[in-house]
C-alpha positions in Angstrom: 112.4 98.8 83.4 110.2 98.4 86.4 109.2 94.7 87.4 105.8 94.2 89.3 105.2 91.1 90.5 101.1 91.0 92.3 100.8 87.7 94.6 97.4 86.0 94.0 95.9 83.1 95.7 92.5 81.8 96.7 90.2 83.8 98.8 92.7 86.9 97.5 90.2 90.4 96.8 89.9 91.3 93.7 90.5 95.2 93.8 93.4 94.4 96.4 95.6 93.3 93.4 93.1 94.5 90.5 93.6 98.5 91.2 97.2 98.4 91.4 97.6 96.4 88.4 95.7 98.9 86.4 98.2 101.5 87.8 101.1 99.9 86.8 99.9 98.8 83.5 99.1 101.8 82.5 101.8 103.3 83.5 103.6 100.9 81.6 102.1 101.9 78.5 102.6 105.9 79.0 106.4 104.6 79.5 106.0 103.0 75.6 105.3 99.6 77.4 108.7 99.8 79.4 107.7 97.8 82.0 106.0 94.5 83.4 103.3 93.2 85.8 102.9 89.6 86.4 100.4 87.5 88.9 102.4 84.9 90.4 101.0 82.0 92.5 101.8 79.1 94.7 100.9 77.0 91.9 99.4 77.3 88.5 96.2 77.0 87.1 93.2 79.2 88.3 93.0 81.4 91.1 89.4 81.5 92.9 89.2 85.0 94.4 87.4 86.6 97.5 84.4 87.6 95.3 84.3 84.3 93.2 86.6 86.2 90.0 89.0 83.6 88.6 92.0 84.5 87.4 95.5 82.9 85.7 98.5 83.4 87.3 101.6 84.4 84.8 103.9 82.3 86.9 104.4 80.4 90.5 106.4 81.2 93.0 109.6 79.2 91.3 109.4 80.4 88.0 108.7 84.3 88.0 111.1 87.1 86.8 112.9 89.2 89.3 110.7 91.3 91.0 111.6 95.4 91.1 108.1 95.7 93.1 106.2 92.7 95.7 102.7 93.3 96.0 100.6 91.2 98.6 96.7 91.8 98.3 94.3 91.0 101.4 91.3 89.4 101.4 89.6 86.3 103.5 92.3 84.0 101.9 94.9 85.8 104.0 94.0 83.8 107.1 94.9 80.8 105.7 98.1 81.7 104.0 99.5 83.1 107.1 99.7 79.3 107.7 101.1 78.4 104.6 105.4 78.4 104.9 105.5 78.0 100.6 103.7 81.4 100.5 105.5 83.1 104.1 109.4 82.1 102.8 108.4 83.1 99.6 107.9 86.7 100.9 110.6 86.7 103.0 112.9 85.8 100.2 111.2 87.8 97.6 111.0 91.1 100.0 114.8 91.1 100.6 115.7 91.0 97.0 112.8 93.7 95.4 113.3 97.5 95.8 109.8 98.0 97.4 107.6 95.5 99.1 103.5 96.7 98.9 100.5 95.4 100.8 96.7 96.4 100.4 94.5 95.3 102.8 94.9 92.1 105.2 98.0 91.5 102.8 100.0 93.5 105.4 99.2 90.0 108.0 101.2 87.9 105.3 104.0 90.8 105.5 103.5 90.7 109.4 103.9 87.1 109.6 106.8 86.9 106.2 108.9 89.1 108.5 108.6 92.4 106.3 106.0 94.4 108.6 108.1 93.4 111.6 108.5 96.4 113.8 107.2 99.1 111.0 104.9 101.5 110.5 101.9 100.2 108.4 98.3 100.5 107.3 95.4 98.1 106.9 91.8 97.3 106.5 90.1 99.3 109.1 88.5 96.0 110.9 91.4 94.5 111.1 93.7 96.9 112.6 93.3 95.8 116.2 93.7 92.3 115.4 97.4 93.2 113.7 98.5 95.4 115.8 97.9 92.4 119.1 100.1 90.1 117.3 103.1 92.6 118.4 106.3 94.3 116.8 104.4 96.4 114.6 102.3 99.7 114.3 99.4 100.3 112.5 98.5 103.8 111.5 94.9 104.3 111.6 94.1 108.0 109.5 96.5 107.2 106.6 95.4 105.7 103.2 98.8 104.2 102.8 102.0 104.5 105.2 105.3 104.6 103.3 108.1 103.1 105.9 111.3 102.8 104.1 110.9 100.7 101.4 107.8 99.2 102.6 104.6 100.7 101.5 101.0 99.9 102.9 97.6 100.9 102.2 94.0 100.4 103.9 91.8 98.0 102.6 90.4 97.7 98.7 90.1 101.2 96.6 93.1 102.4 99.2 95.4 100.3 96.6 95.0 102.5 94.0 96.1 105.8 96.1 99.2 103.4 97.0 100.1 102.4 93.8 99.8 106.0 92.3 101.9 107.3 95.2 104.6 104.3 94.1 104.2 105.2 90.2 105.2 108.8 90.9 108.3 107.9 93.1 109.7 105.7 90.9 108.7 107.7 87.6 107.9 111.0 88.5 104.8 112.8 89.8 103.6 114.3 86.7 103.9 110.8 85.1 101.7 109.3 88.1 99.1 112.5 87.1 99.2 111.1 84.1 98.0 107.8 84.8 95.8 109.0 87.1 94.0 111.0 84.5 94.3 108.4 81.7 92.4 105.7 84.4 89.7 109.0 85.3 90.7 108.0 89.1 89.1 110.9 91.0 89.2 110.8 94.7 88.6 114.1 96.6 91.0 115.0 97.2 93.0 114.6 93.8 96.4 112.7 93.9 98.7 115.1 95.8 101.2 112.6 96.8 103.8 115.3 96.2 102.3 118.0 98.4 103.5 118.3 102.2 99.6 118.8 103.3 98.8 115.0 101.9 99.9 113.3 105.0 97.9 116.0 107.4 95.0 115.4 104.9 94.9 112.0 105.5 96.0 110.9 102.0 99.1 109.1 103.3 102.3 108.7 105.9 105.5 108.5 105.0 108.3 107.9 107.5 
């Protein structure tokens, strides 16, 4: 049983966290519903996203499940919670007790500032990527839809969350299974998911280290 735990919190975009958690549900139910993906937030009650969606977080950051998989959306919101400890330990503590951290987006500032994204490899939204990489002790990757470093895995900005969280689905269930879900969501980028081929990183699909 895999976990997923998606951080949400006001001014959060919505495909940032949205796309992955149509991977990961789905995959969840080609695996006969083995799995589990749950928004958690500072504190409950609704969620007033980037674009104005509001959504309902399943817990808050004291009262979620173990996490197997951290994800950390981007969006405008992120340059407030960069200031906000409650959210910053969280990730620290939550990071160094998951099997993968993600980010999509601006969520890789939270990770930068958390402590995660400290001298690693990552990607981001393409505006921001000068403004990360001048805070120091990190490198951003500027061809790559998502940059697998380690255990840490980050993608550009908005749709590049979906290529991430394919790419995550097929390494911890298989690549035929991530296929799968790829087909069963009718995801078709151009190229196709090839997360398995050795030509996806020259292609621009991903890095991994």
């Amino acid at each position: 049983m895999t976990t997923y735990g998606l951080l949400v919190f006001e001014g959060a975009e919505e495909l940032d966290f949205t796309g992955p958690w149509e991977v990961f549900t789905v995959s969840s139910m080609l695996r006969d519903h083995a799995d589990t993906a749950v928004l958690v937030a500072e504190r409950p009650g609704a969620v007033r996203c980037n674009k104005g969606m509001r959504v309902l977080p399943d817990h808050t950051l004291d009262d979620h499940p173990p996490l197997d998989v951290l994800l950390v959306p981007g969006g405008n919101g992120t340059r407030s919670e960069v200031s906000n400890p409650a959210v910053t330990d969280w990730i620290r503590r939550t990071s160094a007790a998951a099997a993968w951290t993600t980010s999509v987006c601006t969520g890789a500032l939270l990770l930068h500032e958390a402590g995660p994204a400290r001298g690693r490899r990552v990607a981001t939204h393409h505006l921001f990527e000068d403004t990360l990489e001048a805070r120091g002790d990190i490198t951003v990757v500027r061809d790559a839809r998502y940059v697998v470093d380690g255990t840490l895995v980050t993608s550009q900005g908005v749709s590049a969350g979906i290529d991430m969280a394919l790419w995550l689905v097929g390494r911890l269930h298989g690549v035929d299974h991530a296929r799968a879900v790829r087909r069963y969501i009718q995801y078709e980028p151009a190229p196709p998911y090839l997360a398995d081929e050795p030509s996806s990183a020259v292609g621009g699909i991903g890095s991994a280290v």
